[in-house]
N, C-alpha and C positions, 0 to 999 in steps of 0.2 A: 351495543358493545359497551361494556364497563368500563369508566374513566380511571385510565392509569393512571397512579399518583406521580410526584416527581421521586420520591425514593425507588421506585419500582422502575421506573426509568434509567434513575441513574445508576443504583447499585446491582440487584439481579446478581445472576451466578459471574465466578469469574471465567473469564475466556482461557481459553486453550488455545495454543499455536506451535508451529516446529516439534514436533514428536523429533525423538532421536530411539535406536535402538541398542542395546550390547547385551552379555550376557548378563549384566548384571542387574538390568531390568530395562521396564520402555521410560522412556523419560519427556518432557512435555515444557513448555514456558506458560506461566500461569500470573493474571494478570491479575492482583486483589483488588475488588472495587473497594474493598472497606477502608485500604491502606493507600488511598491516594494514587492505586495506579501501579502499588512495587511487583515487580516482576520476580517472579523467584522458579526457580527449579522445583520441578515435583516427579516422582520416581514412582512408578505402579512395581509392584512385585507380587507375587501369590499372596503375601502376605497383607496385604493393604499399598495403602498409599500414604507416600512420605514426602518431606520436605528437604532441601537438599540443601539451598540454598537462606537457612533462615538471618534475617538483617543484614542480609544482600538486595541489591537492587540490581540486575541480570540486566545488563544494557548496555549497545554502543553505541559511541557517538560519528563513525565514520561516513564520510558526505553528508554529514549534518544529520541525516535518517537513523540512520545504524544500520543493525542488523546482524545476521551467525555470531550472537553474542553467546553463543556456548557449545561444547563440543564432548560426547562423551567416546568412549571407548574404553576395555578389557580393566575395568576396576576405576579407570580413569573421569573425572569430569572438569572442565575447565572453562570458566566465563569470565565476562568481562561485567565488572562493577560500578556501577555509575557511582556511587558513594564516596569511593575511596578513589576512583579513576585508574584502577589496576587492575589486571588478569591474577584468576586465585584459582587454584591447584587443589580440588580433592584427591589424594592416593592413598588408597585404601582409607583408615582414620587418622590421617594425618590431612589438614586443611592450613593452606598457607599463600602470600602471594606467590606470583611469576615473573611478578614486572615491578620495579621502584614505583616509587612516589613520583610523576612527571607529569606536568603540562605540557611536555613537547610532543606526548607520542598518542595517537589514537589508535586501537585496535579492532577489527572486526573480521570476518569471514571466520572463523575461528574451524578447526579441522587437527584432529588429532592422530601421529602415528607413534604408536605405542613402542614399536621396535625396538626403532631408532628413538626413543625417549625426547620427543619432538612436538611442540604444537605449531602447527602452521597457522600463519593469520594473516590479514592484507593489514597494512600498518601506515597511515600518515603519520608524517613529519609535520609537525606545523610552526616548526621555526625556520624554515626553507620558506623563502619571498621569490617572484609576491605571489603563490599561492603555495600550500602543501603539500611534500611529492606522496604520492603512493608507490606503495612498494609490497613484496610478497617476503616475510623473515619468517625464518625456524628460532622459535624460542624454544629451549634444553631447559627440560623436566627439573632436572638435578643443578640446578644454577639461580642466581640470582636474576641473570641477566641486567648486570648494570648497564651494558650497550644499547637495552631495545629490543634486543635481537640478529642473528646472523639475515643479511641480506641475502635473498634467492634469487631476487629477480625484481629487474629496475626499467626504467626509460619510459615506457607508455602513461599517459595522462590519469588510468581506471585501470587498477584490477578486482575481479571479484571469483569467488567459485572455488578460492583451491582447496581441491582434494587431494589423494594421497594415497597409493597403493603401490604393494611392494618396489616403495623407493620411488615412486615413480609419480611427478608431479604436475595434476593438470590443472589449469584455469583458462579465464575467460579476460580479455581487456580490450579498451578501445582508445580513441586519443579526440582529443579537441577537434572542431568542433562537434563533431556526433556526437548522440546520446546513446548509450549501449543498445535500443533496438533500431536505431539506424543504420549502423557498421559496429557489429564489434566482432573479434575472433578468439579459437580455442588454440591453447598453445600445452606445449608436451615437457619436460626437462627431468633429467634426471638427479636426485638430488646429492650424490656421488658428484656430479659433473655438471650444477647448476648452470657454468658459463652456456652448454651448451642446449638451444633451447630449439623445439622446432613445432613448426603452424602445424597445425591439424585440422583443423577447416575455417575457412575464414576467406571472403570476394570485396572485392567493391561493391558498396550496395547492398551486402547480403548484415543479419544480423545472427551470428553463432553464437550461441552463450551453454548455460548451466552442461558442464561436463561431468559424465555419471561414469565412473567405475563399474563394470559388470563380473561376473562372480568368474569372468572366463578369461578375465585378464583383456578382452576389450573396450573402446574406450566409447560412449555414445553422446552424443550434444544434439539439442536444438537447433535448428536453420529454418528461416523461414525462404529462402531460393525459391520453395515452391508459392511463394505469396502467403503461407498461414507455417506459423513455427512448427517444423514436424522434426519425428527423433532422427536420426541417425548414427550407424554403430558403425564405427572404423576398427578392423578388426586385420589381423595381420599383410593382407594382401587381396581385400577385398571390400566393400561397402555393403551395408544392409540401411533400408530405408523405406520406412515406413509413411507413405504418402495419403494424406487423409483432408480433404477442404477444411477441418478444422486447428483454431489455434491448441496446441498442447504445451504452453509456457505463456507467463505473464512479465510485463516487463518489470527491470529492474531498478526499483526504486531503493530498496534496502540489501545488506549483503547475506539474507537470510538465504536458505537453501531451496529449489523449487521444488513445485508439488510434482515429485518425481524419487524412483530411487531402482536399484536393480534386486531382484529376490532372484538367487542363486545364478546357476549359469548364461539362460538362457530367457530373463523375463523381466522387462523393464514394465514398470508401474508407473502411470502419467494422469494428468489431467486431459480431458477432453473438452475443450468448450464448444457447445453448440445451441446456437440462437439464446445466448448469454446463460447459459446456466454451464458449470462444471460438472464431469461424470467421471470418476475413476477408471480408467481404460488399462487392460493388462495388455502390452506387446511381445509375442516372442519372434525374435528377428530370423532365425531360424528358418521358417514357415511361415512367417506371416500372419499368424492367428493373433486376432483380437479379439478379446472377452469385455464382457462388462459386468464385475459383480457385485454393485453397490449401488442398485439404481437410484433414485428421486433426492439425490443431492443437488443442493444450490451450485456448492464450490468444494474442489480439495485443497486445501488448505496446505498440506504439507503431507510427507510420506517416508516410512523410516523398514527398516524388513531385519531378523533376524534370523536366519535359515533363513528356511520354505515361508516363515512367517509376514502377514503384511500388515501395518500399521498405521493407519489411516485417519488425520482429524476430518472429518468431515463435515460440512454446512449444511444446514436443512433451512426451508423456509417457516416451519415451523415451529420451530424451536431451537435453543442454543446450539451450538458443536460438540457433538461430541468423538472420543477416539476409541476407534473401531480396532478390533485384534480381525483375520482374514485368515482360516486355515489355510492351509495346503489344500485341505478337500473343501474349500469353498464355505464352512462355519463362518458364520460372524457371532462376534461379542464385545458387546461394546463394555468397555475398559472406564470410561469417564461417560457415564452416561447421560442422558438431558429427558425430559417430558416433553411429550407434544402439545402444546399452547392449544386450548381450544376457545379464547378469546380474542381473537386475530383478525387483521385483513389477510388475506393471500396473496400473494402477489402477481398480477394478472399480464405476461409477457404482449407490449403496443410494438407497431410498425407506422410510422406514419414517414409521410412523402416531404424530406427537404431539397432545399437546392442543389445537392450534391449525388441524389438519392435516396436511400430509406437509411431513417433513423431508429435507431431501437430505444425502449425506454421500458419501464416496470411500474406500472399503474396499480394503486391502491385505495380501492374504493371504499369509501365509509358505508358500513351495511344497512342496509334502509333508508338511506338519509337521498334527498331528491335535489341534484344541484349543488352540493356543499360549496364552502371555501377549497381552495385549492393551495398546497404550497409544492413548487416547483423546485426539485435539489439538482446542481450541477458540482458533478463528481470534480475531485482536484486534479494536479497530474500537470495539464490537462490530456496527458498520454495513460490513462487510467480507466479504470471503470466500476460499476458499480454491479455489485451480483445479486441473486434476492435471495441471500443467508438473512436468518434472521436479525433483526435489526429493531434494538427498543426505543430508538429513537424517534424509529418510520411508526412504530404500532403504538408510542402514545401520542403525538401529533394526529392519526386517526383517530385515538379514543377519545379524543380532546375537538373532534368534529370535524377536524381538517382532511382531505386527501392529500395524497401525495405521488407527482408523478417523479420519477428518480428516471432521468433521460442519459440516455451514452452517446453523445453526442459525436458529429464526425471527429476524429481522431482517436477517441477510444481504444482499449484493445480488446480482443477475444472475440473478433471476426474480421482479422486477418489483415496484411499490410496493405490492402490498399485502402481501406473504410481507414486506418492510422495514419497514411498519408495526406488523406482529404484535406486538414489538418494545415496541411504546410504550407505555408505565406498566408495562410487565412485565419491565424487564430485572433480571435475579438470580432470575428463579420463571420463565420460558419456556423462555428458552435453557437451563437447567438440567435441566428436565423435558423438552425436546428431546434431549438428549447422553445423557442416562438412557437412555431412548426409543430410541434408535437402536442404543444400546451393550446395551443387553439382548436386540434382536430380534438381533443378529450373535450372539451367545451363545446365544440357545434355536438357530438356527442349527447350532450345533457348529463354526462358525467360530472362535472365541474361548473361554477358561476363564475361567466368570465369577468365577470366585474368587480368580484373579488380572488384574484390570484398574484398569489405573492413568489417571489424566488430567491433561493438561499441557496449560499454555497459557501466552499472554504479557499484559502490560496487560491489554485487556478484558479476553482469555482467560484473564489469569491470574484475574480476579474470578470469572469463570464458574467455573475450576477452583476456589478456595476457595470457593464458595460453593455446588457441588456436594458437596465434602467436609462441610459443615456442616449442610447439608439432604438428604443422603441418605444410604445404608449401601450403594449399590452399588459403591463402590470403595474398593480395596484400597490406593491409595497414591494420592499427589498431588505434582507439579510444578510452583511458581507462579514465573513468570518474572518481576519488576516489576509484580507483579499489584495490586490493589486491596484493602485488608484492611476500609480504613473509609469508605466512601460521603461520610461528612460530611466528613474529611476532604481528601478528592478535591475535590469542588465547593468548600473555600473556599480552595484549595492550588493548583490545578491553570491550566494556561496560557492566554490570552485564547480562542483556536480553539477549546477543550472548554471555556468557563468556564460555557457557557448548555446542552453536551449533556444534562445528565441529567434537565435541566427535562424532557424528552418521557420520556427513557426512564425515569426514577425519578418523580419530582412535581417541581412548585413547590418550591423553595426563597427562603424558611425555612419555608415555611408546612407545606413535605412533611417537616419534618425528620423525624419520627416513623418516617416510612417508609424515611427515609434507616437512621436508626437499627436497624429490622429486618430489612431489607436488607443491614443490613453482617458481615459471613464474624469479623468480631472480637468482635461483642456472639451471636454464636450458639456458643460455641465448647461447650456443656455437649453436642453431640452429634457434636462432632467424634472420632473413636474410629480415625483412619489415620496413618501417616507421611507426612512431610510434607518437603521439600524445597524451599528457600527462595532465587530467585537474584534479586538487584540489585545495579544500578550506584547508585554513589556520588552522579553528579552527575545524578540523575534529574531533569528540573524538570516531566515530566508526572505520573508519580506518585512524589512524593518518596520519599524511603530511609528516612524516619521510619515510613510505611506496614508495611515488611519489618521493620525491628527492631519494632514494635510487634505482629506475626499468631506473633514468632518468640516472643517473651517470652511471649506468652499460649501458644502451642503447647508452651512449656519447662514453664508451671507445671501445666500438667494433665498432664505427665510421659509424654508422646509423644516417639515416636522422630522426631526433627529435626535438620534440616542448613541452616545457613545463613550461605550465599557471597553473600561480597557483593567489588564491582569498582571500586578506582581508579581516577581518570580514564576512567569508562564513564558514558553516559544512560540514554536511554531506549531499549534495543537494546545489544547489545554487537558495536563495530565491530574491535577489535585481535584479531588470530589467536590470542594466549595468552589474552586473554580468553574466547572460542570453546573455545579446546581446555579450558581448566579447565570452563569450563561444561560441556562434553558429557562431560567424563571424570567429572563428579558425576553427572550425571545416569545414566549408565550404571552409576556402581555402585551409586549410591543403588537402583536399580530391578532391579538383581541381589539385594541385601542384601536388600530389604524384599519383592520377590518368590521367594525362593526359589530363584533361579538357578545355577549354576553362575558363579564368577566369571572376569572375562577380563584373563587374565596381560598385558594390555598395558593395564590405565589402573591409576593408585596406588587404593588402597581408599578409599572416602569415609568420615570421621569422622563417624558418626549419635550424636547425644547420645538419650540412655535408652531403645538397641534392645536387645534381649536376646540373649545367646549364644544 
């Protein structure tokens, strides 16, 4: 396999994500590697392909993630700007804001109805203490809007989801402490008579979300009731419900739209996950018929229809995404097209036996190689997962001699509520004895050298990674990206969205502190015995940068070899291209030096504090 460089790594084509449709063409968010990351609108038409949004940056900041940071319809496009911190308005050729100059207000879910000259968005306040309300407001087309926005709809802790059809306004929310796939519900209101608002499906226990418009004037959501999120269509005086062991929704971390949408009266478009991969599933609730006409994808990504027409980004394992157009009679053409990679690992779907059960994970073996190094990814979340879309992270770390196993450890999603519940009261002892679990069977295997395997992750995954380091001796080095060092100090640090997570996955707090306390990767440090590798951003506000200098000071005084970068002007992620490249070029020597490798003449050598010649 030929040694990927780090620019082939890092830059490559731009991604694609959230297709939207109108008559005025299909529309897409598009990510430049060249430009540090800017996010801009791009518009396919007969005629080529255009830029919608040039010296925009298309981005919200809502729950600290974002998300539905753009919304088109009938001539209309409207997003949200990270530059400027304002919603901006294309109508026809005229481009202008929607919202003042303000620090107070964040925007996201964005949803446009043209009618009534209206965009809907989910809207914090962040001068409301002590944390920020959310809220659902109609901003007018034809206005400044010095207010913000008209309120629609107020009181619960999250909303996310709203759509918008004639007059008539659905979403999704949930309230402290749950996290939307624990308990959240779909609610109805008219926007003539917003006071008056009514559930549409929502239990104790159950999680309802992403609510879809269909071309027939009824209303369909996700529920997982049956144990895995399946659709259901509420329809004037009757239910339709489609029952299937698979998940068809992913949870909600950002307020982006799900891989879901309705194509004319009678035919909802959804993801299907099974045994971790996504498949485009066509439903018609009717009858009951399910199609599937887009086989050997990773993941769908997102799903937008104009008519009979279906619009599809799709994931492949071997190569980028691209967006698919789906006749009426079943054509495909892809719109944004990709090449199929023929220097590649593939990604080989593992099962191995944890404490809780079978864990799933995505083995990538180095071709011909007998035994390699091994590096071990734990997905973040930790209510998340990892799919096997192409990934040049995963394929130059193999090209670079390493394997890579990318494990879905218990709590995961896209195989249903209970493998996500495993999870709860057990995060820092599950997932850890899962990734153990998985990484040892690929090594008695003879896949992997268990003597050199390393494990890396981000956020959650970076906790999982230190707190695999501290409670176990099967690895040989560690990777923590923004990772989590003190439990305690997460939970009284951390941002409104995760302020109430760890009540499931850890305990009660204050009442758990104790557990908090033995749970945390900085008060276990007397068995930590590996090199360690330290990366955060500066202006992290999910888990502070106080966390990282504090796991590195305790890592310096028990006189381990460690490294720790830390990033300027970077969060929680690192979005600028040299920030990217400095990260990977650590990481690649960090894991040559402490592994034993042979070093690669194109990245500078990483300074490890007390490794030995």
């Amino acid at each position: 396999m030929q040694r990927m460089s780090i620019d082939q790594a890092l830059v490559g084509t731009d991604s694609i994500r959230q297709v939207r449709a109108s008559a005025d063409g299909v529309f897409w968010l598009a990510s430049i590697a060249a430009e540090d990351g800017r996010v801009t609108i791009r518009c396919w038409q007969e005629g080529g392909i255009a830029e919608i949004t040039p010296g925009f940056n298309v981005r919200s900041r809502v729950m600290e993630y974002g998300g539905g940071a753009y919304a088109v319809a009938d001539g209309l496009v409207a997003w949200c700007d990270d530059f400027t911190k304002r919603i901006w308005i294309q109508d026809g050729e005229t481009t202008r804001p929607l919202t003042p100059e303000s620090a107070r207000f964040r925007y996201g879910g964005l949803d446009l109805d043209p009618q009534r000259r209206l965009l809907l968005a989910v809207r914090e306040d962040h001068e409301v203490t002590p944390e920020e309300r959310s809220e659902i407001v109609a901003l007018d087309l034809d206005s400044d809007n010095a207010d913000g926005g008209r309120v629609l709809v107020s009181g619960a802790d999250f909303y996310a989801g709203p759509v918008v059809r004639n007059g008539r306004l659905a979403w999704f929310q949930w309230m402290h402490p749950n996290m939307s796939w624990d308990e959240a519900s779909v609610w109805v209101t008219n926007l003539d008579d917003p006071g008056h608002v009514d559930r549409i499906h929502g239990k104790p226990g159950v999680s309802a979300q992403h609510p879809v418009w269909l071309g027939d004037g009824s209303l369909a959501c996700v529920t997982d009731e049956s144990g895995h999120w399946n659709w259901v269509v509420h329809h004037a005086d009757a239910t339709s419900t489609w029952r299937t062991p698979h998940d068809c929704s992913i949870p909600v971390w950002v307020l982006d739209t799900p891989p879901a949408c309705a194509v004319g009266d009678d035919l909802l478009a959804t993801v299907q996950i099974d045994d971790g991969r996504g498949a485009l599933a066509l439903w018609h609730p009717s009858n009951g018929e399910v199609t599937h006409p887009l086989p050997g994808t990773a993941m769908i990504e997102s799903l937008a229809s104009r008519g009979q027409e279906l619009f599809a980004i799709a994931e492949w394992d071997d190569r980028p995404a691209s967006l698919v157009r789906i006749s009426p009679t079943g054509e495909r053409t892809e719109l944004v097209a990709s090449e199929p990679q023929t220097n590649l690992s593939r990604p080989v779907c593992h099962w191995s036996e944890g404490p809780a059960g079978p864990v799933h994970s995505w083995f990538y073996p180095v071709p011909g190689a007998v035994a390699p190094p091994m590096l071990v990814l734990t997905h973040g979340g930790p209510t998340s997962a990892h799919y096997p879309g192409f990934d040049r992270m995963i394929q130059f770390w193999v090209s670079r001699g390493i394997c890579v196993l990318d494990v879905n450890y218990s709590g995961s999603t896209g195989f249903g509520r209970t493998y996500r519940n495993r999870l709860k009261g057990q995060w820092g002892v599950l997932d850890v004895a899962d990734v153990v679990a998985a990484a040892r069977e690929v090594c008695r295997a003879g896949l992997a050298d268990p003597e050199r395997v390393a494990i890396a992750g981000g956020s959650a995954g970076g906790y999982t990674t230190l707190q695999a380091l501290v409670t176990s001796d099967f690895f040989a080095a560690g990777i923590s990206s923004y990772g989590i060092g003190d439990l305690r100090a997460l939970v009284e640090e951390t941002h409104k969205a995760e302020s109430r997570y760890t009540f499931a996955l850890v305990a009660p707090w204050p009442e758990g502190e104790q557990v908090y306390r033995e749970r945390s990767p900085i008060t276990q440090l007397d068995r930590l015995d590996t090199p360690m590798l330290i990366l955060q951003g500066l202006e992290d506000r999910v888990v502070p940068p106080g966390q990282a200098f504090d796991m590195a000071k305790a890592v310096r005084a028990k006189g381990l070899p460690l490294a720790l970068v830390t990033f300027e002007n970077e969060g929680h992620g690192f979005r600028s291209l040299a920030a990217r490249r400095q990260s990977l070029e650590s990481q690649l020597s960090f894991l040559e030096q402490v592994l034993g490798m042979p070093l690669s003449d194109d990245v500078p050598v990483l300074s490890i504090e007390n490794l030995a010649p």
